[in-house]
N, C-alpha and C positions, 0 to 999 in steps of 0.2 A: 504494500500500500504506500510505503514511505517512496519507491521508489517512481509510480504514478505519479504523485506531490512534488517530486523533484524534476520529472519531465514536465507538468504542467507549468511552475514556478518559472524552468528557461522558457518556454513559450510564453510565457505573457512578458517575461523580461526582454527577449530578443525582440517584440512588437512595444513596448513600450520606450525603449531606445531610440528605434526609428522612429518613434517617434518626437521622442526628444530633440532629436538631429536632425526634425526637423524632412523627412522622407517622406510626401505626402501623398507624393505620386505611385510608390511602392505600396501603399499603405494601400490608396484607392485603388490601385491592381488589382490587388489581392484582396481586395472586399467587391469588388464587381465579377471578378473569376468565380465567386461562390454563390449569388448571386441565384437564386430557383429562376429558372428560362431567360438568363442571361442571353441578347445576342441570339433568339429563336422565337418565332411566330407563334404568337398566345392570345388567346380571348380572356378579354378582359372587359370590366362592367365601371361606368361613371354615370352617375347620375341616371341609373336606371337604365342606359342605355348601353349595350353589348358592341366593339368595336374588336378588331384581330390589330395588334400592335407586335412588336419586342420593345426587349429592354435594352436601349444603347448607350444608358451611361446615369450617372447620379450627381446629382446637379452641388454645387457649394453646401447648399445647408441643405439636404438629404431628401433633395425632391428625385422623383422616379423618372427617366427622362424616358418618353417613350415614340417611335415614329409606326404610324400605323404603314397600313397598304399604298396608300397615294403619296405617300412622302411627308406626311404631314409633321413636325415634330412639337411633344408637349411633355413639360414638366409640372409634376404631379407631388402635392405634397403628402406626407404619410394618411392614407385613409381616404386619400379622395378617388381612388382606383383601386377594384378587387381584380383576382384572378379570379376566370369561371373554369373550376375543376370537373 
């Protein structure tokens, strides 16, 4: 168990450095690569209304940036677009 606690401790220290240092771009890589249908055509719902978009990126303060079928591109802040599973 102790040794779990010891792996998790360097992971949150190896990300919390880069971030100290200041690596921001590193940082949003690697939170957009995890990202459920990053970068893949997904339905999704605003305002009652059902539209096919992806996700192409996460805007400064953690809006959802999405471009549908026509080229359209919007950003979306938390809660104001579902995914229809």
């Amino acid at each position: 168990m102790q040794m779990v606690a010891e792996l998790i401790s360097e992971y949150i220290n190896t990300w919390y450095e880069k971030l100290q240092t200041v690596h921001f771009n590193e940082i949003d890589t690697a939170y957009f690569n995890y990202l459920f249908r990053a970068n893949e055509w997904a339905f999704f719902t605003k305002k009652g209304e059902s539209f096919e978009a992806k996700i192409i990126g996460i805007g400064e303060f953690g809006q959802l940036i999405l471009e549908d079928r026509n080229g359209s591109i919007s950003k979306n802040m938390f809660k104001e677009v579902e995914f229809v599973i």
